[in-house]
C-alpha positions in Angstrom: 0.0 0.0 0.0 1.2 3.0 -1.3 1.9 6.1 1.5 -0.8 8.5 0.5 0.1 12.1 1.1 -2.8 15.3 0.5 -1.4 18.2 -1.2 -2.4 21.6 -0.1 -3.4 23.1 -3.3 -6.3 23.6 -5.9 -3.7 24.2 -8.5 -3.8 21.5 -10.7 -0.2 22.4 -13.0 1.7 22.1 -9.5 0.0 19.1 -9.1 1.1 17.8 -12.3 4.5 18.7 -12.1 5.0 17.2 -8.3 3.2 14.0 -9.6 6.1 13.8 -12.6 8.9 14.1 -9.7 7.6 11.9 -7.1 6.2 8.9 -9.6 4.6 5.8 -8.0 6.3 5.5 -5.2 3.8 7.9 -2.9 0.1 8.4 -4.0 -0.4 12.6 -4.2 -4.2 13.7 -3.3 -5.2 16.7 -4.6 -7.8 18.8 -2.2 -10.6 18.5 -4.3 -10.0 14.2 -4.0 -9.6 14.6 -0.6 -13.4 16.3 -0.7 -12.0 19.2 0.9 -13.5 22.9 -1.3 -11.9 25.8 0.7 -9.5 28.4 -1.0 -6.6 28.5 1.8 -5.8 32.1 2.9 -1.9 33.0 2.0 -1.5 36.1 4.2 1.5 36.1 6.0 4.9 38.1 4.2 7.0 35.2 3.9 7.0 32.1 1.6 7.6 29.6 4.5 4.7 31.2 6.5 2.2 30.6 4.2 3.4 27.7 2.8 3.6 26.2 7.1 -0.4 28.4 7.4 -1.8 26.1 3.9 -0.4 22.8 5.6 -1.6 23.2 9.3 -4.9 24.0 7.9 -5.6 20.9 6.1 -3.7 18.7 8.7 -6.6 20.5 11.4 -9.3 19.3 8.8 -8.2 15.9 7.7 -5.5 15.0 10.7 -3.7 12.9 7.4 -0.1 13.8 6.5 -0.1 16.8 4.5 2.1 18.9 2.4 1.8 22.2 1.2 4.3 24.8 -0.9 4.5 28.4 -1.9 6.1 29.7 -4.6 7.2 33.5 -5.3 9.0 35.2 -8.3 11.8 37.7 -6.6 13.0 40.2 -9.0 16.7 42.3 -8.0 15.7 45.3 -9.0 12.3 45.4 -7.7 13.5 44.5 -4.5 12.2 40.9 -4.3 8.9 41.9 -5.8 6.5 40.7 -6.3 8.0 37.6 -3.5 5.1 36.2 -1.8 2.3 38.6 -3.8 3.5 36.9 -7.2 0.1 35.0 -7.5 -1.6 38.6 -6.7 1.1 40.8 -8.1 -1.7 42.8 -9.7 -4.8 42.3 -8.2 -6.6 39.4 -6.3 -7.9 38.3 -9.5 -4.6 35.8 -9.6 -5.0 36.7 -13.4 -1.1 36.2 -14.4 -1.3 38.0 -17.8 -2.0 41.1 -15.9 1.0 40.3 -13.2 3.0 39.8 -16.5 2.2 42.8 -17.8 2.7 44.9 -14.4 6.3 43.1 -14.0 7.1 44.1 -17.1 6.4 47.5 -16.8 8.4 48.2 -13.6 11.5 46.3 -15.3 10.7 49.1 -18.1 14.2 50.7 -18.9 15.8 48.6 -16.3 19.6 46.8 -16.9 19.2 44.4 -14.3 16.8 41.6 -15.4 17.9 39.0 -12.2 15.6 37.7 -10.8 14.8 34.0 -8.8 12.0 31.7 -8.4 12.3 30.3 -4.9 9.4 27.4 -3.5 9.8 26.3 0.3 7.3 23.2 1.4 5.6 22.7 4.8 5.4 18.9 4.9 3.3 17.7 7.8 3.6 14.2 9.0 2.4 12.6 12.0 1.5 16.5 13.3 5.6 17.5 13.0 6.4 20.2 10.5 9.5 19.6 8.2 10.5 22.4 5.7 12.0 22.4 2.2 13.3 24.8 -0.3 14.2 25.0 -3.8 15.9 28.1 -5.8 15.7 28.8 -9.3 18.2 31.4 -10.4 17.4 33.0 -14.0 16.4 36.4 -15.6 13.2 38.4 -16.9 12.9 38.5 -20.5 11.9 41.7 -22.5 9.2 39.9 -24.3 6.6 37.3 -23.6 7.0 33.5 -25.2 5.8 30.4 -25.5 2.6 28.4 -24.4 3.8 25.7 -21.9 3.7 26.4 -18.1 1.7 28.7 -16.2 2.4 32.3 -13.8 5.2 33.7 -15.2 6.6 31.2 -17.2 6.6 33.3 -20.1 9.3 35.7 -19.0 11.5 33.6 -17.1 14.8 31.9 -18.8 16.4 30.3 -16.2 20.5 30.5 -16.0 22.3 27.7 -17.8 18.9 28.0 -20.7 18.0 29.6 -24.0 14.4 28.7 -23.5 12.0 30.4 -20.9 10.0 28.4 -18.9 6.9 28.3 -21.1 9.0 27.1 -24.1 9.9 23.5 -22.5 8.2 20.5 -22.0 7.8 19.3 -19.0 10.7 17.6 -18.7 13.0 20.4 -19.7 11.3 22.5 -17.0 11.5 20.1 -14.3 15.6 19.8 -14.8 15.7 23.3 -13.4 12.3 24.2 -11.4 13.0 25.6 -8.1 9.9 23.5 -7.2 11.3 19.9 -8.4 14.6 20.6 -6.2 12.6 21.2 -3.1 9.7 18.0 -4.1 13.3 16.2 -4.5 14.2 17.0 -0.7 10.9 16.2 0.6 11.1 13.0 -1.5 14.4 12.0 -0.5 13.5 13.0 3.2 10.1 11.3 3.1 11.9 7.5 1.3 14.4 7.6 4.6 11.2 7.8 6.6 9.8 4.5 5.3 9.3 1.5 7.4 
């Protein structure tokens, strides 16, 4: 019998692309097959905050092992915007052509396109919180391309790539996401835990 761990998240491409790194060997359930509908409130100023409020929230609901993640573009010379707002950059509408178009704006005229996407994940099992991160170094592009991925995929090359995110497949992505490094933690962390 496969572990079965629920994941704290109603976003189905994360889903996808943690399923594609952790294969067979745990069985991922997605909040809406867990039966649970509530949209978990992010709003706390730190990625690890969030990330620990979306676990402890379904682990109160479900006492079943739980993780949970949250993922924010930081941008140099915006300061780390938009950080933990990236989902909301522009709005609570979490419509990311807008937050595309509003980060591009502000990098208007700027030189220094650096910028990282960085994921930490709450993992909650047996009511004991473990956390994990993953970093994504890359840059903003001038122009939006490509079709694949989701957020801002479409602006973001990352270092050591001629492609932007939304120009891979899956595969391609997942060889330097920021969230597969920190799913490979928790994986690596949750096979030494194993009876």
């Amino acid at each position: 019998m496969k572990p079965k761990l629920i994941f704290a998240t109603n976003n189905q491409h994360k889903v996808d692309e943690i399923r594609a790194v952790i294969g067979d060997q745990f069985e991922i359930i997605t909040l809406k097959e867990a039966g649970i509908d509530i949209d978990i409130p992010e709003p706390h100023d730190t990625l690890e905050a969030n990330a620990t409020e979306k676990s402890q929230t379904i682990y109160r609901l479900t006492h079943q092992n739980c993780f949970s993640e949250d993922t924010g573009l930081e941008v140099e010379a915006l300061n780390g915007e938009p950080g933990v707002k990236s989902a909301r950059y522009a709005g609570n509408g979490k419509d990311f052509q807008k937050n595309i178009d509003k980060l591009l704006q502000k990098l208007e005229g700027k030189p220094n396109r650096n910028a990282r996407f960085r994921t930490v994940i709450s993992l909650l099992l047996d009511g004991k919180e473990h956390l994990f991160e993953g970093i994504c170094e890359g840059k903003i592009i001038e122009k939006q391309s490509g079709t694949g991925g989701f957020g801002y995929d479409p602006v973001f090359t990352p270092t050591g790539s001629d492609k932007n995110f939304a120009e891979m497949s899956m595969e391609e992505k997942n060889s330097f996401s920021h969230r597969q490094k920190a799913v490979t933690q928790l994986l690596s962390f949750l096979i030494k835990q194993k009876p």
